[in-house]
Every structure is written in structure tokens, then in C-alpha cells.
C-alpha positions as YAML, in Angstrom:
chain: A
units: angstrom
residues:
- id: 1
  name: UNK
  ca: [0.00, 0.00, 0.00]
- id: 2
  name: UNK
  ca: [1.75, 3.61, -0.90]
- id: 3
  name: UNK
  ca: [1.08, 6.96, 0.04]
- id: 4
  name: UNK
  ca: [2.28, 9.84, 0.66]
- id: 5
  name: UNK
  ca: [2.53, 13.14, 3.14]
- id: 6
  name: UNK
  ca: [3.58, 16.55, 2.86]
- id: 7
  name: UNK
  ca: [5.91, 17.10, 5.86]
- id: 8
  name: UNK
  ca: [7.11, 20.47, 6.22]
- id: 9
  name: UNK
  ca: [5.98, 24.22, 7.14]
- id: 10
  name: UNK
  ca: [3.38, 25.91, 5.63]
- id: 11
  name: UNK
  ca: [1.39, 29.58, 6.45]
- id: 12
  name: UNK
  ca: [-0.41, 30.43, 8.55]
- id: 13
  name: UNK
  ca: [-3.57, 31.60, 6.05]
- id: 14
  name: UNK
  ca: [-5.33, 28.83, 4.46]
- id: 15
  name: UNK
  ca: [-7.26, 30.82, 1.78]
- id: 16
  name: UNK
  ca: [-3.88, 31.46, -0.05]
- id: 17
  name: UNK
  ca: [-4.49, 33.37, -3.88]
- id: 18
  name: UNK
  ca: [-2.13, 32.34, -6.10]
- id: 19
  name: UNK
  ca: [-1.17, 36.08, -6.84]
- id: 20
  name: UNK
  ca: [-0.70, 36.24, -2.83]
- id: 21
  name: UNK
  ca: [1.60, 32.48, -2.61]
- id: 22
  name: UNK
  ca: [3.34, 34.21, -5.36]
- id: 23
  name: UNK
  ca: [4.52, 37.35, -3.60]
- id: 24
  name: UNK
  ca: [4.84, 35.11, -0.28]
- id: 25
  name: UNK
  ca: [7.19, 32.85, -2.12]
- id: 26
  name: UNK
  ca: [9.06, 36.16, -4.00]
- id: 27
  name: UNK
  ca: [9.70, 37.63, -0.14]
- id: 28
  name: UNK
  ca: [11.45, 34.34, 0.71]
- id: 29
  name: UNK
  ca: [13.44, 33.63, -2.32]
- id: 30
  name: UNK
  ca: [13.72, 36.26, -4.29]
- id: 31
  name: UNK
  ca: [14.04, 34.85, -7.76]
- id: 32
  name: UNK
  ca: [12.48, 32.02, -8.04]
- id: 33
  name: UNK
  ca: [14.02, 31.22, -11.47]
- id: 34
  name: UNK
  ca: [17.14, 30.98, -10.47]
- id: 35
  name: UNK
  ca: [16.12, 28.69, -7.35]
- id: 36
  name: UNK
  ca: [13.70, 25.96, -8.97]
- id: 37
  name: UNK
  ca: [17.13, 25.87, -11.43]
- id: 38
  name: UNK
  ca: [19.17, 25.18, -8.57]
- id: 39
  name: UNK
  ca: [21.00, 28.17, -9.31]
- id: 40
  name: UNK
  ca: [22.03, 30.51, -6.40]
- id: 41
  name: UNK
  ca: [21.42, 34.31, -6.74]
- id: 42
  name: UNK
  ca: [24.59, 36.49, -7.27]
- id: 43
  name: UNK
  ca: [23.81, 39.09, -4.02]
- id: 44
  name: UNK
  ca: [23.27, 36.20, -1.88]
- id: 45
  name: UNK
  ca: [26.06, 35.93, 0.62]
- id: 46
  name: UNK
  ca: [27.88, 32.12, 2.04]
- id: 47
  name: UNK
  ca: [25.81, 33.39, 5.71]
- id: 48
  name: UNK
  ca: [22.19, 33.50, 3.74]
- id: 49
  name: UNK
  ca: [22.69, 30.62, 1.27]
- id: 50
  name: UNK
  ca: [23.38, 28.35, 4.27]
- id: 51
  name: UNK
  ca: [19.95, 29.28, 5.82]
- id: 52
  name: UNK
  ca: [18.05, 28.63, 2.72]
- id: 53
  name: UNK
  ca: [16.92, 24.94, 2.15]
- id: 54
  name: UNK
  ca: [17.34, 24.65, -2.21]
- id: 55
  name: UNK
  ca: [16.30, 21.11, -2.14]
- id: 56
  name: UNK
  ca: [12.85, 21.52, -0.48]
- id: 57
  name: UNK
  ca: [10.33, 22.47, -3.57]
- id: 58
  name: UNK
  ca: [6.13, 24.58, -2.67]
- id: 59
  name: UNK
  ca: [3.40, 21.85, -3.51]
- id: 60
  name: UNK
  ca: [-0.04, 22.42, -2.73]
- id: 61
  name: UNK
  ca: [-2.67, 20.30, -0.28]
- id: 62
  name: UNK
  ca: [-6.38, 20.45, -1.93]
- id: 63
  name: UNK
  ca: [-8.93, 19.64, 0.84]
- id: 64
  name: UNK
  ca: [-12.12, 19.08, -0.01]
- id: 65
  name: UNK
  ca: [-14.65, 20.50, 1.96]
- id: 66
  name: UNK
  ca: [-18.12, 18.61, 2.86]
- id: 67
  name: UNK
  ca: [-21.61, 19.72, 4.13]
- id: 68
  name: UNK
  ca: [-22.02, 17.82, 7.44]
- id: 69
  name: UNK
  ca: [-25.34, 15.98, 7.46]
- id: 70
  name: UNK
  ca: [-28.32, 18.02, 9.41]
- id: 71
  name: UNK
  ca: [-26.47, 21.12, 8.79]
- id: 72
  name: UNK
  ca: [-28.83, 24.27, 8.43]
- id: 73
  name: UNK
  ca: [-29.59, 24.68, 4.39]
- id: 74
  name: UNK
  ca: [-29.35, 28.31, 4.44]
- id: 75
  name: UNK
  ca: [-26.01, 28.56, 6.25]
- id: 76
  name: UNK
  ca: [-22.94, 29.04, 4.08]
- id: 77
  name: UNK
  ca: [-21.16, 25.88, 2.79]
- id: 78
  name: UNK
  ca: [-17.57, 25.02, 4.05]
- id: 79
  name: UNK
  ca: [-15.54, 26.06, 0.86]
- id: 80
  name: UNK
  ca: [-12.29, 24.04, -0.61]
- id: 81
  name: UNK
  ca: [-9.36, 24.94, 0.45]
- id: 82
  name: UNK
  ca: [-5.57, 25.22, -1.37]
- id: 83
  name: UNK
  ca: [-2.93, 24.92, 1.38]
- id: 84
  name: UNK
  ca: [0.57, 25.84, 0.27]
- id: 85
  name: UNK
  ca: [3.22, 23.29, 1.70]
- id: 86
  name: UNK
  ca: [6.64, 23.84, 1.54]
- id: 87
  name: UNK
  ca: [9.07, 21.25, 2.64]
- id: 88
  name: UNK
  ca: [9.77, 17.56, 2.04]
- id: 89
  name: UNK
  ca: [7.15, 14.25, 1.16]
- id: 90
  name: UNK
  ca: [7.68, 10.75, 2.82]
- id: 91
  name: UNK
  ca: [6.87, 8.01, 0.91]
- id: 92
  name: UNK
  ca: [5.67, 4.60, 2.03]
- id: 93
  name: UNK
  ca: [4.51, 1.21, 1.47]
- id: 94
  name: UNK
  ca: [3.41, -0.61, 4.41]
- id: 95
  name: UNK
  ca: [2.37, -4.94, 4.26]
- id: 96
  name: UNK
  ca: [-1.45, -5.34, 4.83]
- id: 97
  name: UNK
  ca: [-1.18, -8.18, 7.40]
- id: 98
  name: UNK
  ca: [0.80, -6.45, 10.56]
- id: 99
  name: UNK
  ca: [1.17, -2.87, 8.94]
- id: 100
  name: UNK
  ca: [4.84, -2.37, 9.32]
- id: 101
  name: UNK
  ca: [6.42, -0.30, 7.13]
- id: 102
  name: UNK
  ca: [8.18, -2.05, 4.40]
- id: 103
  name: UNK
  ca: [9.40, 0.43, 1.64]
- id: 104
  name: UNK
  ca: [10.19, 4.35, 1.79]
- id: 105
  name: UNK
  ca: [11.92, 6.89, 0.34]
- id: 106
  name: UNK
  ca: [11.95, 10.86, 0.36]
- id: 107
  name: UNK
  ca: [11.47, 13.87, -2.06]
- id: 108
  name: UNK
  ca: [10.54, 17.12, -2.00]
- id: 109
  name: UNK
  ca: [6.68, 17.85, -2.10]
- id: 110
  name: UNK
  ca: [6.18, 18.94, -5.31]
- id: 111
  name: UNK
  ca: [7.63, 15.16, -6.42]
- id: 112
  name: UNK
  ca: [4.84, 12.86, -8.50]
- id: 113
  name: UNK
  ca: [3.26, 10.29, -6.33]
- id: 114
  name: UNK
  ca: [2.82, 7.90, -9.23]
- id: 115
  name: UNK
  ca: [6.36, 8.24, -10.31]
- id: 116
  name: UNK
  ca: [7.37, 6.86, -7.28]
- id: 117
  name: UNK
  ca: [5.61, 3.18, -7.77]
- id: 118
  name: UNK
  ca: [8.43, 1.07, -8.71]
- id: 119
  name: UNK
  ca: [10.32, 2.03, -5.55]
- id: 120
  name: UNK
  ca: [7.99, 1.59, -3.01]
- id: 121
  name: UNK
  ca: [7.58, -2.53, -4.42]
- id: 122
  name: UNK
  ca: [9.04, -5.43, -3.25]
- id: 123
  name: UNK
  ca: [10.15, -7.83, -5.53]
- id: 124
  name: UNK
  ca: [10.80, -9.97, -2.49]
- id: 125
  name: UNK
  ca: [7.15, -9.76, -1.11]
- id: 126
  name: UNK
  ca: [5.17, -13.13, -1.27]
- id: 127
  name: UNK
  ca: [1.96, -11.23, -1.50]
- id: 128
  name: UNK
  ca: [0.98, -9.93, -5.27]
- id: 129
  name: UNK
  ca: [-1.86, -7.20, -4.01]
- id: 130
  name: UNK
  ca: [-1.04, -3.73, -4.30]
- id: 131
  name: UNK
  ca: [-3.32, -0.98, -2.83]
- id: 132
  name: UNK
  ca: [-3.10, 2.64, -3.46]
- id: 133
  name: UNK
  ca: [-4.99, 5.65, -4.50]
- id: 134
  name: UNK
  ca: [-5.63, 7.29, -7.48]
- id: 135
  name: UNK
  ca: [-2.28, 9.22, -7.79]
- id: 136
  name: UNK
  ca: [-0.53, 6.05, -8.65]
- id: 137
  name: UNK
  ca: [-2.86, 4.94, -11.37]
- id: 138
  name: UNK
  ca: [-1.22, 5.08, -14.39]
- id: 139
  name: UNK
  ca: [-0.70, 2.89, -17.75]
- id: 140
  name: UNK
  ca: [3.06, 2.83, -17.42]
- id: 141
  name: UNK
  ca: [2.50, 1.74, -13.23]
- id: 142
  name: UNK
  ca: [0.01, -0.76, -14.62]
- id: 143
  name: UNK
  ca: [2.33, -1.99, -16.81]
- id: 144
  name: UNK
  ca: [5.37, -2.19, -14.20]
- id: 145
  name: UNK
  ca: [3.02, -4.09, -11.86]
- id: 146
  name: UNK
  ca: [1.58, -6.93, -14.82]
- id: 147
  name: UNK
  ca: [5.29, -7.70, -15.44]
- id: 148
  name: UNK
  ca: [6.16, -8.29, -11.81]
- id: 149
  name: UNK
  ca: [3.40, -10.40, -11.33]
- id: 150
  name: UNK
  ca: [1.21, -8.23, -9.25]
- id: 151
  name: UNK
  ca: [-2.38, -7.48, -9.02]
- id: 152
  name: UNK
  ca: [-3.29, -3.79, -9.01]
- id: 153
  name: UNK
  ca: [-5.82, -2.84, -6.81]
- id: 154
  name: UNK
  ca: [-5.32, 0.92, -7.51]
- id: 155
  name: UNK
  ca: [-8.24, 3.21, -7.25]
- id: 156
  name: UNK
  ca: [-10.11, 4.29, -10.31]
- id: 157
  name: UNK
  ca: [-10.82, 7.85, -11.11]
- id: 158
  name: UNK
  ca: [-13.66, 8.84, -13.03]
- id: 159
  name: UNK
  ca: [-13.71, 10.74, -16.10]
- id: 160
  name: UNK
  ca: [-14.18, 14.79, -15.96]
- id: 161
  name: UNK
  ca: [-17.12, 16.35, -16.36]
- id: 162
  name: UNK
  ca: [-18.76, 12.75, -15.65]
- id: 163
  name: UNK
  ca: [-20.70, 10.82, -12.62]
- id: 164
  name: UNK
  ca: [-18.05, 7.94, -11.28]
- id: 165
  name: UNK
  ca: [-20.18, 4.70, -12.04]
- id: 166
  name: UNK
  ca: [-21.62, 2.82, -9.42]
- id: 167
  name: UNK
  ca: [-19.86, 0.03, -10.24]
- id: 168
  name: UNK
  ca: [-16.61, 1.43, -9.70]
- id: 169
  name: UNK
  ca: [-17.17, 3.46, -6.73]
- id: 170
  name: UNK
  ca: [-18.32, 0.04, -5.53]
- id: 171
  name: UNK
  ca: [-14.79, -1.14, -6.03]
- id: 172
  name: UNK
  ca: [-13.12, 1.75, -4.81]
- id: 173
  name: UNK
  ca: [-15.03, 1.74, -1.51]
- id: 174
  name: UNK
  ca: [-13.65, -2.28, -1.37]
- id: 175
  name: UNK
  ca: [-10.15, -0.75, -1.93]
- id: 176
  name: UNK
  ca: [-10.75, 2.15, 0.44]
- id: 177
  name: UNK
  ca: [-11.25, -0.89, 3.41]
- id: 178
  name: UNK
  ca: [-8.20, -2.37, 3.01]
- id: 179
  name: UNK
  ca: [-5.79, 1.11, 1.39]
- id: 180
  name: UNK
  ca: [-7.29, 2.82, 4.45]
- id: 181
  name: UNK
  ca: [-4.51, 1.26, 6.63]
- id: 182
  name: UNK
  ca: [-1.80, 3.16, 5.43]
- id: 183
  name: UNK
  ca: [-3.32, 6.39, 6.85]
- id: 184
  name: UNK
  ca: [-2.83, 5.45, 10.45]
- id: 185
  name: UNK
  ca: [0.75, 5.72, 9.34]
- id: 186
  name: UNK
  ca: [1.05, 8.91, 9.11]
- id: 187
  name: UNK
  ca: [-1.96, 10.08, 11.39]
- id: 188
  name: UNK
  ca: [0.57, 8.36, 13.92]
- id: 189
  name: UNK
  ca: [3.45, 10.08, 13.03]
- id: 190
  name: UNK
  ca: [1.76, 13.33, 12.45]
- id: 191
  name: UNK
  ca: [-0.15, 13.46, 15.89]
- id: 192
  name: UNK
  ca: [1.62, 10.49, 18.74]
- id: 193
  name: UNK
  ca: [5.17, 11.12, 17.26]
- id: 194
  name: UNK
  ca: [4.72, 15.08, 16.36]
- id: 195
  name: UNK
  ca: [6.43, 14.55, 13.48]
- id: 196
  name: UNK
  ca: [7.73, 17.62, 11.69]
- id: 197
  name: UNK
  ca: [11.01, 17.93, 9.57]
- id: 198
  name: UNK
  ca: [13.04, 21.36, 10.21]
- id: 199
  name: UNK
  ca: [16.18, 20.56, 8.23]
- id: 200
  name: UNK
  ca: [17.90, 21.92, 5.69]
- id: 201
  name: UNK
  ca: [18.52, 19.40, 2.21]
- id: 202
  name: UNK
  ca: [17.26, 16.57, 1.12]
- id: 203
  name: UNK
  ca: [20.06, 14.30, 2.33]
- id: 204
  name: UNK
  ca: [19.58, 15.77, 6.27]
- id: 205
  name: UNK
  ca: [15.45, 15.21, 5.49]
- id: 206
  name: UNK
  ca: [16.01, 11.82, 4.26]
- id: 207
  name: UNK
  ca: [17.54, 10.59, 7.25]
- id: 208
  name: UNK
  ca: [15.20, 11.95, 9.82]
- id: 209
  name: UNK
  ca: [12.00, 10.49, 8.02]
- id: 210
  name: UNK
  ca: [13.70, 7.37, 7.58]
- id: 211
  name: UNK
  ca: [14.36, 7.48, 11.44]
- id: 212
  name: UNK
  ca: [10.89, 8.55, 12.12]
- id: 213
  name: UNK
  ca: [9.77, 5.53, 9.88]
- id: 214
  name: UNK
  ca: [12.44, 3.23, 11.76]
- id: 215
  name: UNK
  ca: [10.81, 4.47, 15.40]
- id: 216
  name: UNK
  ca: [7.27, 4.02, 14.03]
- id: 217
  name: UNK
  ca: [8.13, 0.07, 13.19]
- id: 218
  name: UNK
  ca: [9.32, -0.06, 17.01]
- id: 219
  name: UNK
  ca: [6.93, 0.69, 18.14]
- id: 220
  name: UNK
  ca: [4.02, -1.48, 15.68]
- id: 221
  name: UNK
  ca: [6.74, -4.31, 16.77]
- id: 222
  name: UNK
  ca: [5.83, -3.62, 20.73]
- id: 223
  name: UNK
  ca: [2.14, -3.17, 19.88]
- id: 224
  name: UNK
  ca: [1.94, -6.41, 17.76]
- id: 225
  name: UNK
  ca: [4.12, -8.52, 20.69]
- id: 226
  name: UNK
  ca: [1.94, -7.59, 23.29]
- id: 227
  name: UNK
  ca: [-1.01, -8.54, 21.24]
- id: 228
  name: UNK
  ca: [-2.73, -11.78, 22.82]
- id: 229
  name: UNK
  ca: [-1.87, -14.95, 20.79]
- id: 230
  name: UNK
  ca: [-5.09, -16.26, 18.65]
- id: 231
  name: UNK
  ca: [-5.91, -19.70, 19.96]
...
């Protein structure tokens, strides 16, 4: 099962413009060119480079906002919101019968979750399934997976513009049960760990996820051993 999670600092404001995450980026970095080409500015100085973190790329969280059910009809709807996040993503795939973490690897947040597929599977596994979300759907991830001799259970997505079929969503909400696992991951890593990485470059990020990952498997170990034995 894969997923991701932005991990990193992000403002304050969560109705962000783009106009406004614009300027807010152009106060921090000046020109932004020059940075997303990993090129440093000419009137930066050795003191200000070494604050500024050149790996870590802006990527942005859509949350989709819902009515809740007996809510007043005349009261103003929760609107979507576009979170800018600006740090690092941890990537993970975790086994489906004791939900230790297996795989992992680290990029900066604007990275492609798809893309990262082949990494996060283990030729070594003896189980074929493989759950994830839509984000990893594609034909060249479908591919990959046929000629390792695994069975996709990746989520659909339905076409735009156009109802999802009910015979899909059906299948998705089978997915959901089992894909669903991976999120206590990182809702355990985010809230009972506290988890936030404050470093600077990818190779100092890297480590501390895979730490935090290594910790979170020591403590699934000491949950699952103190689990009483089935009869």
C-alpha cells in the first residue's frame, strides 16, 4: 500500500491566492528562477545561502470540503481549500497483514506520487496485491506491476465532467477498506510522534523520516508482541 505526506511548514492563512503564494514565495526567495534551477542568486552571501533549504520544492494540499449531514440549508457551505506546503514528502509502502512499514523513500513535495511506484515494491514480497490511491494509477504503473506479477488494486478515477459509475465506486469503496490502513501511518506520526522535519537538504530530510519511519516500526513491533496470541 503507498502513500504519501507533505511534511514540512506551511502559512499560517489557508485561503492562499495564487497572486498572494506568489509574492509570499518572492519575499522568501527572491528569484524564483534561479532557485527551482538550482541556481544561487549572485547578491546572496555564504551566511544567507546556508539558511536557505534549495532542495525543499512549494506543492499544494487540496482539501475538499463537505456539508455535514443536518447542517442548516441556508447557512454558508464550508468552501475548498488550497494549502501551500513547503518542505519535504515521505513516501511509504506498508504490508497489509501487521502494517509495518516495508518500503520508503523521500522527495521534495512537489515530487509525483505515481512516479514513485516502482520504488515503493518489493520484488521480495510473497503477497501480489497492491493498494493505493488514485495518484498512482497510471498505464506505465500498470504496466510495471503486470510484469512483476502483481495485481493492481489501484483506485479508479472517473472521467471529468462525468458521474463515477456505481460500479466502480463500488470497487473503490472495497479498496478504500483495506488502502485505508496506510493512513494510520502517518496520522501516527503526524499526531503520537509530532512529526515535523526542520532541516535543511534533502540528504539531512532523508535521514530523519527514515528514522521517524524506523521508530514508528518499534513501536508497531511492541504493539503487535503484546497482542494476545489467537488460539
Amino acid at each position: 500500500m503507498c502513500r504519501v505526506i507533505v511534511m514540512g511548514a506551511c502559512p499560517h492563512d489557508d485561503h492562499v491566492q495564487s497572486s498572494n503564494w506568489g509574492i509570499f514565495n518572492q519575499h522568501i526567495w527572491g528569484d524564483y528562477d534561479q532557485h527551482s534551477q538550482g541556481r544561487v542568486p549572485e547578491d546572496w552571501k555564504p551566511a544567507k545561502a546556508r539558511q536557505k533549504d534549495r532542495d525543499a520544492r512549494w506543492s499544494i494540499k487540496y482539501s475538499k470540503a463537505k456539508v455535514r449531514e443536518g447542517a442548516d440549508p441556508k447557512a454558508a457551505k464550508p468552501v475548498d481549500l488550497a494549502i501551500p506546503m513547503f518542505g519535504y514528502k515521505n513516501h511509504i509502502g506498508i504490508d497489509k497483514a501487521h502494517g509495518l512499514i516495508r518500503t520508503w523513500g523521500a522527495s521534495a513535495a512537489n515530487a509525483h506520487d505515481g512516479a514513485r511506484l516502482p520504488e515503493l515494491i518489493s520484488m521480495g514480497n510473497t503477497g501480489s496485491g497492491v493498494w493505493a490511491d488514485t495518484a498512482y494509477r497510471s498505464k506505465k504503473n500498470e504496466a510495471f506491476l503486470a510484469a512483476g506479477m502483481f495485481k493492481s488494486h489501484i483506485h479508479q478515477r472517473r472521467k471529468p465532467r462525468r458521474p463515477i459509475p456505481g460500479r466502480i465506486a463500488k470497487a473503490n469503496t472495497r479498496r478504500s477498506k483495506i488502502r485505508a490502513h496506510v493512513e494510520h501511518v502517518f496520522a501516527g506520526q503526524k499526531h503520537r510522534m509530532g512529526l515535523v522535519v526542520r532541516t535543511i537538504g534533502i540528504a539531512r530530510a532523508t535521514i530523519k523520516i527514515g528514522m521517524a519511519n524506523l521508530v514508528y516500526n518499534f513501536q508497531r513491533l511492541v504493539w503487535l508482541e503484546g497482542r494476545t496470541a489467537p488460539v
